[in-house]
C-alpha positions in Angstrom: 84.7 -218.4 42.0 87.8 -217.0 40.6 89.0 -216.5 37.2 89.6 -218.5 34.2 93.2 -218.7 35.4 92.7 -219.7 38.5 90.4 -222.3 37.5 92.7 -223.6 35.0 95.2 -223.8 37.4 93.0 -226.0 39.8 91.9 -228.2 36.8 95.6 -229.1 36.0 96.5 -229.3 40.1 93.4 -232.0 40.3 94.2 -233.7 37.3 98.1 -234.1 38.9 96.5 -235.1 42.5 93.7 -237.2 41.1 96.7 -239.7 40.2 96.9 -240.1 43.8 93.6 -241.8 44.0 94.3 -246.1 44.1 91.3 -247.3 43.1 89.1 -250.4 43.8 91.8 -252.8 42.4 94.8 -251.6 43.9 93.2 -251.0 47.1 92.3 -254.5 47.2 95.6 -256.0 46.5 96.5 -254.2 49.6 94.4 -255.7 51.7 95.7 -259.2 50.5 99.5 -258.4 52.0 101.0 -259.1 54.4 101.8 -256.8 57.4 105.8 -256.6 56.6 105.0 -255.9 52.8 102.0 -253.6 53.4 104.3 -251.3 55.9 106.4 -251.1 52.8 103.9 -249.6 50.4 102.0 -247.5 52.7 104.8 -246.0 54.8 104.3 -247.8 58.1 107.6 -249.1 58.6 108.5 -245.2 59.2 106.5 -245.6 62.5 108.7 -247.5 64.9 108.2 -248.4 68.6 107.0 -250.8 71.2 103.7 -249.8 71.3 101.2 -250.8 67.8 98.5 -248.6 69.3 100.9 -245.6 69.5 102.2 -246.5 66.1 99.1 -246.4 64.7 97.6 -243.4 66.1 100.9 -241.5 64.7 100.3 -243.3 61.0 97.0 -242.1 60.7 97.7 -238.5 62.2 100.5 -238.5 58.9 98.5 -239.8 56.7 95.6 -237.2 57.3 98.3 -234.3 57.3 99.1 -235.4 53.7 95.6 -234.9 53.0 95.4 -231.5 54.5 98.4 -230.7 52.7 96.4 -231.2 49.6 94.0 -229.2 50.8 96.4 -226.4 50.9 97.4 -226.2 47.7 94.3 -226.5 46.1 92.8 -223.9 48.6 95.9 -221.4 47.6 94.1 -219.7 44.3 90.7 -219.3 46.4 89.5 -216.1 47.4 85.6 -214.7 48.5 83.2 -217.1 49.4 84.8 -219.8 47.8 87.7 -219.9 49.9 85.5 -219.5 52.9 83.9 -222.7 51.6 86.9 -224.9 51.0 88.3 -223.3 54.7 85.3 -225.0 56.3 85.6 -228.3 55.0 89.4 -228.2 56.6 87.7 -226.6 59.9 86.6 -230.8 59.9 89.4 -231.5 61.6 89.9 -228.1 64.0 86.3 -229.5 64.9 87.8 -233.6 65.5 90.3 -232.0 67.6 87.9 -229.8 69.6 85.8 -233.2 70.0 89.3 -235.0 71.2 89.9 -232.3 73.7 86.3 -232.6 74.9 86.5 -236.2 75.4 89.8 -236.0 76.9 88.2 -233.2 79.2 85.6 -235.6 80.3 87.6 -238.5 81.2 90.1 -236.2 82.7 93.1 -237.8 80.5 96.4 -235.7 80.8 97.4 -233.4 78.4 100.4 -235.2 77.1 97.6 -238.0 75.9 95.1 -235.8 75.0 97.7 -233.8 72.5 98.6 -237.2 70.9 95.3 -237.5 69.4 95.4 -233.8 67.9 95.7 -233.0 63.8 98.9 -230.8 63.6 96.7 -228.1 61.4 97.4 -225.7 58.4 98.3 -222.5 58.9 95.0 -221.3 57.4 93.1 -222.8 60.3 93.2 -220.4 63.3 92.5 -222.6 66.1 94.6 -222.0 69.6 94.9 -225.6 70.5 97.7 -224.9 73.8 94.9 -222.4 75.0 92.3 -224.8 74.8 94.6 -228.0 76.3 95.0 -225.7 79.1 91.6 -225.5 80.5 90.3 -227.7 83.2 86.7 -228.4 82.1 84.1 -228.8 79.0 82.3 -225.9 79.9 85.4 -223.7 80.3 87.0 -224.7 77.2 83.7 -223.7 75.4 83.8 -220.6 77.0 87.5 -220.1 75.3 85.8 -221.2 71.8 83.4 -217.7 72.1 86.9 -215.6 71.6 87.2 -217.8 68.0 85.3 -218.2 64.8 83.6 -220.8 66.3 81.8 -218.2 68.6 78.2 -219.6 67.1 79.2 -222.8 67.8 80.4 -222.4 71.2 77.2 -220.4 72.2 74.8 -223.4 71.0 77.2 -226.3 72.5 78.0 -224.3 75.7 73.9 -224.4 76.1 73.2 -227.2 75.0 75.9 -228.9 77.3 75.0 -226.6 80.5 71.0 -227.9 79.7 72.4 -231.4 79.3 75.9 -232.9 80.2 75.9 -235.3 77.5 79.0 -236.0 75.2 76.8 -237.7 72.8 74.5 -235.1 72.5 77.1 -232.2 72.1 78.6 -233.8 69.6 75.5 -233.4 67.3 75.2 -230.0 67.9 78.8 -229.7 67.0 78.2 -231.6 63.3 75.1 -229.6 63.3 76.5 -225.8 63.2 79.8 -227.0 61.2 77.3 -228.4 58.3 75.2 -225.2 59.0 77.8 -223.3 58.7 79.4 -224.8 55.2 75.8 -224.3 53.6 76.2 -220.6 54.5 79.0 -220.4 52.5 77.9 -223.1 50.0 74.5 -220.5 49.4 77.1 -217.2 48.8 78.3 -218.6 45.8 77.2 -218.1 42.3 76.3 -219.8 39.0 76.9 -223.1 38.4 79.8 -223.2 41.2 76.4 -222.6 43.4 74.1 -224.9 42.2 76.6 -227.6 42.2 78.4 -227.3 45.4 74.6 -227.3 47.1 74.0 -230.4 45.5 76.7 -232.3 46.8 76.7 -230.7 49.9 72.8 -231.5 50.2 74.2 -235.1 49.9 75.9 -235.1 52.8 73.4 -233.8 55.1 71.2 -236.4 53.9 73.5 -239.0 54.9 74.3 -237.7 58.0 69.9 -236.6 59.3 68.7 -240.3 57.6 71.4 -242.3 59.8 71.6 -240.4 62.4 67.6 -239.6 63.2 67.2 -243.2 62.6 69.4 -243.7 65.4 67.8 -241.7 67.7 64.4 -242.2 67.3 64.2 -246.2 66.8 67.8 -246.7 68.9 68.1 -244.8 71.6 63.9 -243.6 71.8 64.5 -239.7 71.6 60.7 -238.3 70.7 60.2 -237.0 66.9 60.8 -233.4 68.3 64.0 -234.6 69.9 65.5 -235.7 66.7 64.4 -232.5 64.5 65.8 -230.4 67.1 69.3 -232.3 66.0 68.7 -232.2 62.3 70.5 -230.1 59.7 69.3 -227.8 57.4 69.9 -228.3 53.5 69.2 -231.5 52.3 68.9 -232.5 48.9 65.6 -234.3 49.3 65.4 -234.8 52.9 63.6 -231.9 54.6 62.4 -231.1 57.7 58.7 -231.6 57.0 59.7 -235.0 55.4 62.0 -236.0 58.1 59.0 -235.1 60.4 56.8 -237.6 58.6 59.4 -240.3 58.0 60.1 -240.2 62.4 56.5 -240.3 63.2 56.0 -243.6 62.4 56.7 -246.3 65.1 58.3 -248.6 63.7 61.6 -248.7 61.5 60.5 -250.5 58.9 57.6 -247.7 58.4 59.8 -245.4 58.7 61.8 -246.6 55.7 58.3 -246.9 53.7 58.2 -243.6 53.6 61.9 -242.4 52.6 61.7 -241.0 49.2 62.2 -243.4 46.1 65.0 -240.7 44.8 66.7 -241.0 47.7 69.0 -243.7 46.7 70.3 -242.9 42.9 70.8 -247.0 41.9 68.9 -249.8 44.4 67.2 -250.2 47.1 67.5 -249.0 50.8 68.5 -251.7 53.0 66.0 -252.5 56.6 69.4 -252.1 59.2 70.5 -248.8 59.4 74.0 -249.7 59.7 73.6 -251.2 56.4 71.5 -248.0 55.4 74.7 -246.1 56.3 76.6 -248.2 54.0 74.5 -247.6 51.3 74.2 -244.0 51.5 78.1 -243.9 52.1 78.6 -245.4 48.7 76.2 -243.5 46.8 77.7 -240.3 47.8 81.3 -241.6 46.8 79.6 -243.3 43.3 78.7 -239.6 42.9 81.5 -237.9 44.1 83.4 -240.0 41.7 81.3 -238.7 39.0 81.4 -235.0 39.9 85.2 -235.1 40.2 85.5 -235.3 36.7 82.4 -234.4 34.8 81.0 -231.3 37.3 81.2 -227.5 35.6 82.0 -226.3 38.8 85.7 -226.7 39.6 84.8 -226.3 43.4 82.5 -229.1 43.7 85.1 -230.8 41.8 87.7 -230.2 44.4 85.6 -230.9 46.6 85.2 -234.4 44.9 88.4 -235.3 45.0 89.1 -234.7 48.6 85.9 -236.3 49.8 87.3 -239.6 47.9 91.0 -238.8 48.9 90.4 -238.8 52.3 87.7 -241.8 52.0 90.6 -243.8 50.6 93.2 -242.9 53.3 90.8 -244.2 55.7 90.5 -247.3 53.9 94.6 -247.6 53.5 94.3 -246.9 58.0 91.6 -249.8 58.3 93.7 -252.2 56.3 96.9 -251.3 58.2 94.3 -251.5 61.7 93.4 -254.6 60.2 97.0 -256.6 60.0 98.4 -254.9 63.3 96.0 -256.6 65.5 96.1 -259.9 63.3 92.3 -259.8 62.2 91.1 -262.4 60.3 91.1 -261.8 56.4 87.1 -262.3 56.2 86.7 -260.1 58.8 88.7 -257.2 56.9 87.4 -258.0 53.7 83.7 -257.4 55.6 84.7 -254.0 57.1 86.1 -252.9 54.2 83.0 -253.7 51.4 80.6 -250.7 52.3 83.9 -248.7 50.6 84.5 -250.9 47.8 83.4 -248.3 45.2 85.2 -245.1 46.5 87.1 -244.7 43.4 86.7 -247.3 41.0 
């Protein structure tokens, strides 16, 4: 990490940007307006046109630019390790793009389309997105990926796709080296920035092997060796040995016997995984929330703050979703509960 002034000036930049949070209540009385006063407070009514879906698309592309904007200035004092660190977690979205262009490669969209779903990205983040609109298949615009950053992540997906054509399946290789590689920089660290940043991080690969090996093994029927092959690295209590003995059970509801009892910090684990998700969704955030403003490690506490900043602006996007297409309050207020603690 770097040095007392630098820290102090990221403590006073995430005490200023923390104010941007809304909070449980306020995001609430969003939900409850109406569509012409909720374009008001949210900025929506910028976003004119015939077409909602185009509307929308652009509304969400701004309102994720303001969170990489963020991002920017709290990344600006960084350097080492650190900055490495905080430069992955915004590679999130060179990687969403890279996934749009994929799909867009796949259901040979044009380009014009295809570019309409692309984050306009920091200057920090290196990736040639014209080069890459430009080439004709998957496999090719892997191929320009080797000449990038993202060479280790373009040799595994370019194999894994060439072994097996699926989308679905090369885009869990791609989570799979980006969390790989933000524990590699995560484990550089030192101290307490260290310690802490592992922890949270550890979080989120839990999340993301409980849900998603879940999903394939009692879902879609991939064998135990399947799944493990997918898994991540680096969780807090989820390993591969106990992931191992958690999949070889045959049912689901075994399989959730034998999740361990820490795995949850307040409640139990629901039987539906969707509702699993849920849970483990809002106990990172309940944490998050906590680390923001208690953790020694002003990294992990940046790191805080966006993870609830940008879980917020999706919640603003779904309640703007919502009104646009004229669903139902109940069904909103449904969508919306497994986020109702993000920031309270």
């Amino acid at each position: 990490m770097s040095g007392l002034a630098h820290q102090a000036y990221l403590r006073t930049r995430l005490a200023i940007m923390s104010e941007n949070l809304l909070g449980r209540e306020k995001l609430h009385k969003l939900s409850t307006l109406s569509l012409e006063e909720l374009a008001k407070h949210t900025g929506f009514d910028k976003y004119q046109g015939p077409d909602p879906t185009a509307r929308l698309a652009a509304f969400e592309r701004a309102q994720m630019q303001i969170w990489l904007d963020e991002l920017s200035a709290l990344l600006r004092p960084l350097e080492g390790p650190a900055r490495r660190l905080l430069t992955q977690w915004a590679s999130r979205y060179e990687l969403l793009d890279i996934k749009a262009l994929v799909r867009g490669k796949i259901g040979q969209l044009p380009n014009e389309e295809i570019e309409r779903s692309l984050f306009k990205l920091p200057g920090f983040l290196s990736l040639n997105l014209d080069e890459l609109l430009n080439t004709d298949t998957v496999p090719e615009l892997l191929r320009h990926l080797l000449k990038t950053r993202y060479r280790s992540l373009a040799v595994q997906a370019l194999r894994r796709y060439e072994e097996n054509p699926d989308p679905f399946l090369l885009d869990a290789t791609l989570d799979q080296q980006f969390y790989s590689n933000l524990i590699n920089w995560a484990q550089r660290l030192e101290g307490h920035d260290r310690t802490e940043t592992l922890n949270m991080i550890g979080r989120f690969v839990d999340r993301h092997n409980l849900v998603w090996s879940l999903r394939y093994r009692y879902n879609y029927r991939l064998q135990t060796s399947e799944v493990l092959y997918l898994a991540i690295d680096g969780g807090r209590v989820l390993n591969r040995a106990k992931l191992q003995q958690i999949l070889q059970m045959d049912t689901l509801e075994e399989a959730l016997g034998k999740l361990p009892s820490n795995i949850l910090r307040s409640g139990e684990m629901p039987r539906e995984i969707t509702n699993i998700e849920y849970a483990m969704r809002n106990d990172l955030f309940e944490y998050a929330e906590g680390a923001m403003r208690r953790s020694p490690s002003i990294l992990t506490s940046v790191l805080a703050y966006l993870l609830l900043r940008r879980g917020e602006i999706k919640k603003v996007y779904a309640i703007v979703h919502a009104r646009v297409n004229g669903l139902s309050d109940s069904i909103l207020e449904e969508a919306l509960n497994p986020l109702e603690d993000i920031a309270a």
